[in-house]
PDB file of N, CA, C and O in Angstrom, chain B, residues numbered from 101:
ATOM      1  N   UNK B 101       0.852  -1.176   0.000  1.00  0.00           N
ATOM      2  CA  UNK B 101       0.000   0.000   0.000  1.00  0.00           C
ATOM      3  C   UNK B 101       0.900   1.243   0.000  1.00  0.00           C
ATOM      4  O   UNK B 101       1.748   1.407   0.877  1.00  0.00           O
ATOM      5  N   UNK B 102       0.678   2.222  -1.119  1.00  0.00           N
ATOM      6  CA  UNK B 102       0.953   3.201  -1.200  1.00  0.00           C
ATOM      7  C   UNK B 102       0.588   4.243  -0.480  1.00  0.00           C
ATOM      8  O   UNK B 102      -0.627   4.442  -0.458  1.00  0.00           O
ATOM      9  N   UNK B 103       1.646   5.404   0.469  1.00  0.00           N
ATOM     10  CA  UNK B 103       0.982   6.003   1.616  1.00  0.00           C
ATOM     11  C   UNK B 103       0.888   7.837   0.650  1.00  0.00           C
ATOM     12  O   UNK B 103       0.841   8.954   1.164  1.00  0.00           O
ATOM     13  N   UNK B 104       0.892   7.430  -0.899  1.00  0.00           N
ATOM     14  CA  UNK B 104       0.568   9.038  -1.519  1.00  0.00           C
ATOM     15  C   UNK B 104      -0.190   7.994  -2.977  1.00  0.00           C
ATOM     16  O   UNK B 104      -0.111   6.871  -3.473  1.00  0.00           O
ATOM     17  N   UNK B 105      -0.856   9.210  -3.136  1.00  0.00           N
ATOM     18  CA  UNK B 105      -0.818   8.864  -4.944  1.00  0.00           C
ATOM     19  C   UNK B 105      -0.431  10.608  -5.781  1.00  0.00           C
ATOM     20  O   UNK B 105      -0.641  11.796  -5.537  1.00  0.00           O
ATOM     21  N   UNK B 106       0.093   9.950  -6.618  1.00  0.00           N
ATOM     22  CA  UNK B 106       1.138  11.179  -6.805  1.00  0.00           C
ATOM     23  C   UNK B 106       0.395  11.661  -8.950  1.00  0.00           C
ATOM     24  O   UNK B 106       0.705  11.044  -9.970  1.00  0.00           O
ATOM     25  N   UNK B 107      -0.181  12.411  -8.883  1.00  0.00           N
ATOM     26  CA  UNK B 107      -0.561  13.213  -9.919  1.00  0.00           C
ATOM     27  C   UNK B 107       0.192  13.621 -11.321  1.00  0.00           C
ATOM     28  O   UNK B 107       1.378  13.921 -11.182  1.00  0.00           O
ATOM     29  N   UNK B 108      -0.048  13.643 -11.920  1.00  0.00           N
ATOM     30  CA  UNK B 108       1.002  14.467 -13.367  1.00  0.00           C
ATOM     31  C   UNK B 108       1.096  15.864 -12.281  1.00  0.00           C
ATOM     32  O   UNK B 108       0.388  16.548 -11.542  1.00  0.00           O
ATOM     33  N   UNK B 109       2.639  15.715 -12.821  1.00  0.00           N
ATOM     34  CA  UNK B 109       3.364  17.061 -11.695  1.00  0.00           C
ATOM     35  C   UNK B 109       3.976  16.847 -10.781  1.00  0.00           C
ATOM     36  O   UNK B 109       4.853  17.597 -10.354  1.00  0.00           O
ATOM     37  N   UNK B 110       3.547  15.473 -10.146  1.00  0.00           N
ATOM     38  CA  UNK B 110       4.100  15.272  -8.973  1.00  0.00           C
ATOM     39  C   UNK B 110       3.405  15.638  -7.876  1.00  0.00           C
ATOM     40  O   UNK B 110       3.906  15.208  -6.837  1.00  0.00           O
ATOM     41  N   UNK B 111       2.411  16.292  -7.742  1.00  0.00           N
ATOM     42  CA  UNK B 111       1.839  16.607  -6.596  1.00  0.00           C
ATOM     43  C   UNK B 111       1.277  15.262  -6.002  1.00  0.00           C
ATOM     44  O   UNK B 111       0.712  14.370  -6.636  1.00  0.00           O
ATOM     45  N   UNK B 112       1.568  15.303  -4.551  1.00  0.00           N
ATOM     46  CA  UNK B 112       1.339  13.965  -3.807  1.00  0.00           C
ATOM     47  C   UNK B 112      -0.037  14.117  -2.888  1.00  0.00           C
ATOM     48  O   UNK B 112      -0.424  14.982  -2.102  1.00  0.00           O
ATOM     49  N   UNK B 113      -0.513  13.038  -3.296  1.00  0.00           N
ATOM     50  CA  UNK B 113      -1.792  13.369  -2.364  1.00  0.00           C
ATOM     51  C   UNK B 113      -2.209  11.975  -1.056  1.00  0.00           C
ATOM     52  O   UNK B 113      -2.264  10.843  -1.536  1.00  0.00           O
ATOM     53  N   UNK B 114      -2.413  12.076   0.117  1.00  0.00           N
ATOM     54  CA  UNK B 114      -2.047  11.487   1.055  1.00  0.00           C
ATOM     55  C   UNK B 114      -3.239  10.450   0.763  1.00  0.00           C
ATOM     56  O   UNK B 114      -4.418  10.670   0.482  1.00  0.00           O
ATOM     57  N   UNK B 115      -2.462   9.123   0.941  1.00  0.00           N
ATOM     58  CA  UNK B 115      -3.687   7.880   0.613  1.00  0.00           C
ATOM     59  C   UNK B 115      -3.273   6.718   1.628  1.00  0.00           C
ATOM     60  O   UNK B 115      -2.118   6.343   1.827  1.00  0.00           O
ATOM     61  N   UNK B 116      -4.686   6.105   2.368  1.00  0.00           N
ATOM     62  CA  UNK B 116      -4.312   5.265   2.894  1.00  0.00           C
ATOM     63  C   UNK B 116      -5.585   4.108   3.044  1.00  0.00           C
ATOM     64  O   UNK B 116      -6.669   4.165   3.623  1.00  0.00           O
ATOM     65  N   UNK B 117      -5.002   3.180   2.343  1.00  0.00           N
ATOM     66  CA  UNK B 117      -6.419   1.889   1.395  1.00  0.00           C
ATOM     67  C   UNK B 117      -7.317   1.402   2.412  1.00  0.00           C
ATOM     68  O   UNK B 117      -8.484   1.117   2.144  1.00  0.00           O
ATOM     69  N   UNK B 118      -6.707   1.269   3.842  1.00  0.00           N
ATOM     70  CA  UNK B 118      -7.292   0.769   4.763  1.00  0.00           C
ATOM     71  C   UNK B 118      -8.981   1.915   5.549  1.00  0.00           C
ATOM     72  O   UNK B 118     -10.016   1.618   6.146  1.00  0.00           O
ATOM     73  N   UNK B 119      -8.307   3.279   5.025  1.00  0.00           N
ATOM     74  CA  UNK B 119      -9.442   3.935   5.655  1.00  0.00           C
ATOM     75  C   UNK B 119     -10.226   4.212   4.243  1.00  0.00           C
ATOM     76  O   UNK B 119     -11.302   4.801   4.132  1.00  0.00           O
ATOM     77  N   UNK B 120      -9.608   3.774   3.422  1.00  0.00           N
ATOM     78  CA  UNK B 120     -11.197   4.227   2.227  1.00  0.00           C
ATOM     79  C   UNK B 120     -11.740   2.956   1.736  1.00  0.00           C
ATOM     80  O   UNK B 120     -12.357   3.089   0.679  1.00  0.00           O
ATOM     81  N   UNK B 121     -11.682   1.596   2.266  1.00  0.00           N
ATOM     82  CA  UNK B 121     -12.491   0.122   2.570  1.00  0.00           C
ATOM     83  C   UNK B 121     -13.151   0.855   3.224  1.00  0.00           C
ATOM     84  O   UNK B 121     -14.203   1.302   2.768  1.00  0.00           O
ATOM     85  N   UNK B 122     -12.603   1.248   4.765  1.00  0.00           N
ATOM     86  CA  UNK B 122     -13.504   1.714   6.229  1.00  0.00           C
ATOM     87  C   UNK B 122     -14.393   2.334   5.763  1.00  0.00           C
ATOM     88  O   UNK B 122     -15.503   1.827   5.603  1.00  0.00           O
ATOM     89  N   UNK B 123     -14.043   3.895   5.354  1.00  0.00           N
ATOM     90  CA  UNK B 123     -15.235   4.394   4.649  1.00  0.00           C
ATOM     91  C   UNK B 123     -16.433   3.504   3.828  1.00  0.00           C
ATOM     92  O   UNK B 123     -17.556   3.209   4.237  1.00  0.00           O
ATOM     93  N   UNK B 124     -16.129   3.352   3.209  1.00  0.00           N
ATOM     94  CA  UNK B 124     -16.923   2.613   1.847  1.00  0.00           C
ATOM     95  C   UNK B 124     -17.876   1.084   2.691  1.00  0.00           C
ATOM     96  O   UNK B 124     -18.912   0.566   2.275  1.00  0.00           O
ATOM     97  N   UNK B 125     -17.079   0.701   3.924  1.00  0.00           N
ATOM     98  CA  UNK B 125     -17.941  -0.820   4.412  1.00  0.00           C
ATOM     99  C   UNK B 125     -19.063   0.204   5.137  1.00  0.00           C
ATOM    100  O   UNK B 125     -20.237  -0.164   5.096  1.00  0.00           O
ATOM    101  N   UNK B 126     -18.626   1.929   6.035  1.00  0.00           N
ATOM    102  CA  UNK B 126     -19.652   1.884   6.572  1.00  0.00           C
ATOM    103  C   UNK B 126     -20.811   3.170   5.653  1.00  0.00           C
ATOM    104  O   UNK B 126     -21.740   3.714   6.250  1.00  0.00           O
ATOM    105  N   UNK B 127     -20.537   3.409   4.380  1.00  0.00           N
ATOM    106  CA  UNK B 127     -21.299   3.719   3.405  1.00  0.00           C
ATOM    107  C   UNK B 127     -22.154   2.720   2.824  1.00  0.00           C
ATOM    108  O   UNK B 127     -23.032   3.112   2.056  1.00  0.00           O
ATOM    109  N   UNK B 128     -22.018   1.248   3.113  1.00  0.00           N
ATOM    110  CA  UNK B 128     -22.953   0.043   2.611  1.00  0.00           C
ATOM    111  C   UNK B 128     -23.675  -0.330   3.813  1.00  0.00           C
ATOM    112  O   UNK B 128     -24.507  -1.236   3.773  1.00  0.00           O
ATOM    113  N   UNK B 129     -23.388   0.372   4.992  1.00  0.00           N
ATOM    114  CA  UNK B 129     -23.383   0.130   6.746  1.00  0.00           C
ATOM    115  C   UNK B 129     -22.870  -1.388   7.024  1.00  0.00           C
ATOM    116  O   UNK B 129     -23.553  -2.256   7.568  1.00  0.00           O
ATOM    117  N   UNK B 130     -21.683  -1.528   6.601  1.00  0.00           N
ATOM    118  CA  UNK B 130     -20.974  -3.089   6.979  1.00  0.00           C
ATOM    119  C   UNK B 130     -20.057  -2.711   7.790  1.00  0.00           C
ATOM    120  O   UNK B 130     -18.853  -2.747   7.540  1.00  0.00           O
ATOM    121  N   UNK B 131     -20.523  -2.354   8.731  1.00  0.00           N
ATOM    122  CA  UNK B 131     -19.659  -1.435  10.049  1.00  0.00           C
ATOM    123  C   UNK B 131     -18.752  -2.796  10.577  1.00  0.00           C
ATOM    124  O   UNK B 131     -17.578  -2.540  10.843  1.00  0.00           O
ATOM    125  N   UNK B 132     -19.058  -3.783  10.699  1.00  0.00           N
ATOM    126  CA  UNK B 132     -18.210  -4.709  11.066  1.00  0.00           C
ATOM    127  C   UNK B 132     -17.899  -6.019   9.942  1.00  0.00           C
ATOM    128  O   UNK B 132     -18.333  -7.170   9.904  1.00  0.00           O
ATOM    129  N   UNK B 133     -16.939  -5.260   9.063  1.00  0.00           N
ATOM    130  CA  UNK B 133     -16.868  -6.888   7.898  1.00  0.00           C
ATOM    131  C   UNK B 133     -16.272  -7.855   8.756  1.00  0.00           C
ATOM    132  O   UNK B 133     -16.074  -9.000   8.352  1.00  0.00           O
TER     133      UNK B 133
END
């Protein structure tokens, strides 16, 4: 897991896979997969 994703330019933008699952399980409300 990549802790940026990085843009044409180089601009880095802060990413982290584990909290946008989190998000997204409790946007389906799968608050506990």
């Amino acid at each position: 897991c990549e802790p940026w994703i990085v843009e044409r330019g180089g601009k880095k933008i802060p990413w982290d896979d584990r909290q946008v699952v989190k998000e997204e399980y409790e946007k389906l409300h799968l608050d506990n997969p």
